[in-house]
N, C-alpha and C positions, 0 to 999 in steps of 0.2 A: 675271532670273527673278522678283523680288521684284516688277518694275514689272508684268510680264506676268501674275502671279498678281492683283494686285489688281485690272486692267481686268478680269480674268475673273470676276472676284466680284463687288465692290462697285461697279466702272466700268461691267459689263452691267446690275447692280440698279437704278443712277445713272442709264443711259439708258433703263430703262424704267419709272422714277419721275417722269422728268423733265417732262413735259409735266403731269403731276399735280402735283408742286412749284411751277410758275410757273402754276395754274390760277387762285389768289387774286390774285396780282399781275394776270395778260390781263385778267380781269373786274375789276378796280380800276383799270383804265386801262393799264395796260400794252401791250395789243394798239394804241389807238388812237397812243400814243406812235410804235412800231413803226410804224406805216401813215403816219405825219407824216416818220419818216427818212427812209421809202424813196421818198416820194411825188416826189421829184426823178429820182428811178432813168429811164434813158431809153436804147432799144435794146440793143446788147447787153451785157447783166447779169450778172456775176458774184456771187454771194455766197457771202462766204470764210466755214468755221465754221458750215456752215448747220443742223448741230445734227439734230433729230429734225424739222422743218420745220414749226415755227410762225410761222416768214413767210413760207411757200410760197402763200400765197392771197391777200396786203396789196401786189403788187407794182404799179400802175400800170400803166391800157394803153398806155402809150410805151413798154411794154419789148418787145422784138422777139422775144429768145431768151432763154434762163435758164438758165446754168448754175451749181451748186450744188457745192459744193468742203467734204468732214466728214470727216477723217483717222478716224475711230473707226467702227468695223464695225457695232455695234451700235444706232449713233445713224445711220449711212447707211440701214440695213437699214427704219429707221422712215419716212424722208425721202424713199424711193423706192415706198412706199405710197400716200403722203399726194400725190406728184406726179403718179402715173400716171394720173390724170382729169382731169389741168390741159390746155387746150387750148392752151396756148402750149404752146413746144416747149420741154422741156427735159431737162438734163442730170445725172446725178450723179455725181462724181467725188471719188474717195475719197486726197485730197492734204494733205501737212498747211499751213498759213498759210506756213511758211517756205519751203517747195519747192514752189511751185504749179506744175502741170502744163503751163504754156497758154506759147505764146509770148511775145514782148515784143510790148506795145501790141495787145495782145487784145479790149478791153472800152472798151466807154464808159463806163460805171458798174462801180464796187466798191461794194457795202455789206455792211457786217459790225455784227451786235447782239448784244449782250454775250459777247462774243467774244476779244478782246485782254486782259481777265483772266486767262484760260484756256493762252496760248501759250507755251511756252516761252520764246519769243524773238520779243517784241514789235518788237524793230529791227530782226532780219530780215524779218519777217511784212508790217512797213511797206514797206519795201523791195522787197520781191516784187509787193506792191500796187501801188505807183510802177512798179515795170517793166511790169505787165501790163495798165495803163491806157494808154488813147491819148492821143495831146500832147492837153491840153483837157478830156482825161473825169475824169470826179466820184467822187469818195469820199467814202461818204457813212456815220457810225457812232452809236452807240448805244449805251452802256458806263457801267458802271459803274464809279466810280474811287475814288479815294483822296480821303476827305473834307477841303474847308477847315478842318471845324472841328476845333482841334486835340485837343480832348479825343476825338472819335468817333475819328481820326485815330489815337490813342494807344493804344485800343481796337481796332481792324483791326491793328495790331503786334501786338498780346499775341494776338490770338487768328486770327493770321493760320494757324499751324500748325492747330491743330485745322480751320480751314475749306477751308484747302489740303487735308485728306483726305476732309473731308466733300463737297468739292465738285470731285473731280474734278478737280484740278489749278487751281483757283480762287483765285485773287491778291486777295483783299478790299482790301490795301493800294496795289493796284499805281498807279503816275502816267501813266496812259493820254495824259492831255490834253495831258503833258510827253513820251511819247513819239512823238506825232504830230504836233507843234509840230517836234520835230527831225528829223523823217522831209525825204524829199525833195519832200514833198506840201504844197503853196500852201494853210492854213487860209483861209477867206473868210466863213465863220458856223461858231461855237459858242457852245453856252448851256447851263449850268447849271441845274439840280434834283432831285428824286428821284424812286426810281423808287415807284410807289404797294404799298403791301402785302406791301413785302419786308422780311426782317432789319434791321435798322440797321444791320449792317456793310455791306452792298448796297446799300444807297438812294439813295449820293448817284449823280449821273446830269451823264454828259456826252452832247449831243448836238450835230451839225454836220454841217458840208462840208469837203470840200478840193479843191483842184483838180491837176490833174500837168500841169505845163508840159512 
């Protein structure tokens, strides 16, 4: 009840805040970071966590089809707005990262952007990723994670509560980098930085590939 009452308030307020929250970060570089992830993405395209759909327009013309996967009603509700004029063809499906809807070996590409903070259950969310790539296809993320440096580091612990409610189920401290490394997904590029215009708990940034054998 508790959990249901607060999507209903501050989770609905949070999705229709949100494209306005991240509008200093996109114009500070933010968007072009996004269009550099997904710039590998190639036929058909999953994007897990696809949010209110601020990278429904960065996708590459190698993608064939698009389907878009946002377990939250309120943030699908904005994502099926903003796709209904895209001339690729695509989809919205309302699943969460751990139980994707799609068969095994679905997609060529997965990409997901700052998104594995968010999940519950980052090792199943992995997982399900792994399953529903083709032997070969690309995963490819964008994430904010848990800083090097030890003192920021020390600082996303203390105030990891307070941002976990501010943000929606939002992991500031989470080791994203460490749970894709143990995922059953082949890392082949990652790189390290931050992300431009955001909190200091947020900023530091993993970006990469992986591959599903």
């Amino acid at each position: 009840m508790a959990h249901s009452l607060y999507d209903a308030t501050w989770g609905r307020a949070f999705a229709l805040g949100y494209d306005f929250f991240f509008a200093r970060a996109e114009r500070g570089g933010l968007r072009e970071l996004r269009r550099g992830a997904l710039a590998e993405a190639a036929g058909r395209t999953l994007e897990v966590g696809a949010g209110t759909g601020l990278n429904h327009d960065l996708y590459p013309p190698a993608v064939t089809e698009l389907v878009l996967s946002e377990p939250f009603g309120p943030m699908a509700a904005q994502l099926r707005k903003k796709t209904a004029k895209l001339d690729l063809p695509v989809e919205v499906v309302e699943a969460p990262a751990e139980a994707l809807s799609f068969p095994d070996a679905s997609f060529d590409t997965v990409a997901v952007t700052l998104v594995l903070c968010t999940v519950p259950d980052p090792d199943a969310a992995l997982h399900e990723i792994a399953r529903v790539l083709k032997p070969g296809g690309r995963f490819l993320f964008l994430e904010h994670v848990r800083a090097e440096d030890p003192a920021l580091a020390r600082w996303q612990d203390r105030l990891h509560g307070p941002w976990l409610a501010f943000g929606h189920g939002c992991h500031c401290n989470r080791d994203t980098g460490g749970a894709i490394e143990r995922s059953p997904l082949h890392v082949e590029r990652s790189e390290r930085g931050s992300i431009p215009k955001m909190p200091p708990l947020v900023k530091p940034m993993l970006r990469g590939s992986a591959v599903h054998f």
